[in-house]
C-alpha positions as CSV (number, residue, x, y, z in Angstrom):
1,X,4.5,-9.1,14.7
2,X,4.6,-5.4,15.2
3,X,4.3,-4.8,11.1
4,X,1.4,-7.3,11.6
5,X,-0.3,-4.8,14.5
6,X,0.6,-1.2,13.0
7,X,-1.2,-2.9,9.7
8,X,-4.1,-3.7,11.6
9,X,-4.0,-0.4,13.7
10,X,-4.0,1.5,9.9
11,X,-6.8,-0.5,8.9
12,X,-9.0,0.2,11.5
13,X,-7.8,4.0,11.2
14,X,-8.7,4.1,7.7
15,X,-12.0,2.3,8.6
16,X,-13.0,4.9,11.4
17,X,-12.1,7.5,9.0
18,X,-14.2,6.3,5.8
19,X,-17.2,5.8,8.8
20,X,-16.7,9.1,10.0
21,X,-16.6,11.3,7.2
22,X,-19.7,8.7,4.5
23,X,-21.8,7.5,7.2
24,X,-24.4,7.2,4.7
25,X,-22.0,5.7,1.8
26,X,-21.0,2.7,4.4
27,X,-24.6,1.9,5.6
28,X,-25.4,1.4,1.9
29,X,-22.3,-0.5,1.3
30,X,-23.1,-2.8,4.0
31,X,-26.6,-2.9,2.9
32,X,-24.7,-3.9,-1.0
33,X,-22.4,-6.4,0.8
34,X,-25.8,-8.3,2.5
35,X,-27.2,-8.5,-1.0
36,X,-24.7,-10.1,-2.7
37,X,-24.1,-13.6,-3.5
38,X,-22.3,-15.6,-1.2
39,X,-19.9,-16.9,-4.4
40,X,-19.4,-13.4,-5.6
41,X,-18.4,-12.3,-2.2
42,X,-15.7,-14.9,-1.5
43,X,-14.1,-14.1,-5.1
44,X,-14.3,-10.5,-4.1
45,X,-12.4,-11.4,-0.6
46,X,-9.5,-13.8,-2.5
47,X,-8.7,-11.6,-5.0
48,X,-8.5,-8.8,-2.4
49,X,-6.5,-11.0,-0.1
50,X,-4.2,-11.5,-3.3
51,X,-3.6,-8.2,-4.2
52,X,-2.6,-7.4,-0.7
53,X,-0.4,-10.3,-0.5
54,X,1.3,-9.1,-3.7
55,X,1.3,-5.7,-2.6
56,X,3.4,-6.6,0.5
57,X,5.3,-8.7,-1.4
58,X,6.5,-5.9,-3.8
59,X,6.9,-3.9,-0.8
60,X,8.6,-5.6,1.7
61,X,9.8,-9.1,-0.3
62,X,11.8,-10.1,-3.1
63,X,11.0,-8.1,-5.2
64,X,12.1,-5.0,-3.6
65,X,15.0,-6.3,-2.8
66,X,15.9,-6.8,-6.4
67,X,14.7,-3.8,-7.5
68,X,17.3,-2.1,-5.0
69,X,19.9,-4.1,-6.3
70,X,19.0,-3.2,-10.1
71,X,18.6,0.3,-9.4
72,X,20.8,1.2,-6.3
73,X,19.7,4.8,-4.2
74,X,21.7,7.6,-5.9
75,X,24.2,9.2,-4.2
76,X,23.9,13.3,-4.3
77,X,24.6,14.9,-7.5
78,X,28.2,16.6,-7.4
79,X,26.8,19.5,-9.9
80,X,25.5,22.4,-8.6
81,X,23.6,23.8,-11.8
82,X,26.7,26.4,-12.7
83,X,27.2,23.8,-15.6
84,X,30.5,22.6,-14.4
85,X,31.1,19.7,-11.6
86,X,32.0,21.3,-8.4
87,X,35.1,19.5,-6.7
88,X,35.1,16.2,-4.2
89,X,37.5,17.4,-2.3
């Protein structure tokens, strides 16, 4: 639940900010939005929801789990650019 709220609380930040700094952009996007077809719109809003959804999902899903797995963190390099391995010990 609190991923679901600091998502929401970013998109409303991102919002203020596009408002804030375009005023006149988003009054004509708005006025674009009330134009358009109501069939163009709803493809427009479930592809978006899609590409979110996937965008989470590669994020925070499966798929970055088995991209951690495939390609593990790597630990720090034991060189130190003299051109010779510094000891572990």
């Amino acid at each position: 639940m609190s991923d679901f709220l600091a998502a929401l609380g970013l998109f409303f930040a991102i919002e203020g900010l596009f408002l804030a700094a375009f005023p006149g952009g988003a009054k004509r996007a708005m006025a674009t939005v009330l134009e358009t077809p109501d069939g163009q719109l709803r493809i427009a809003g479930i592809v978006s929801a899609l590409f979110g959804v996937l965008i989470v999902w590669l994020v925070r899903g499966e798929a970055a789990a088995a991209v951690r797995v495939a390609f593990p963190p790597q630990s720090q390099s034991l060189w130190l650019g003299s051109g010779r391995p510094r000891s572990c010990a």
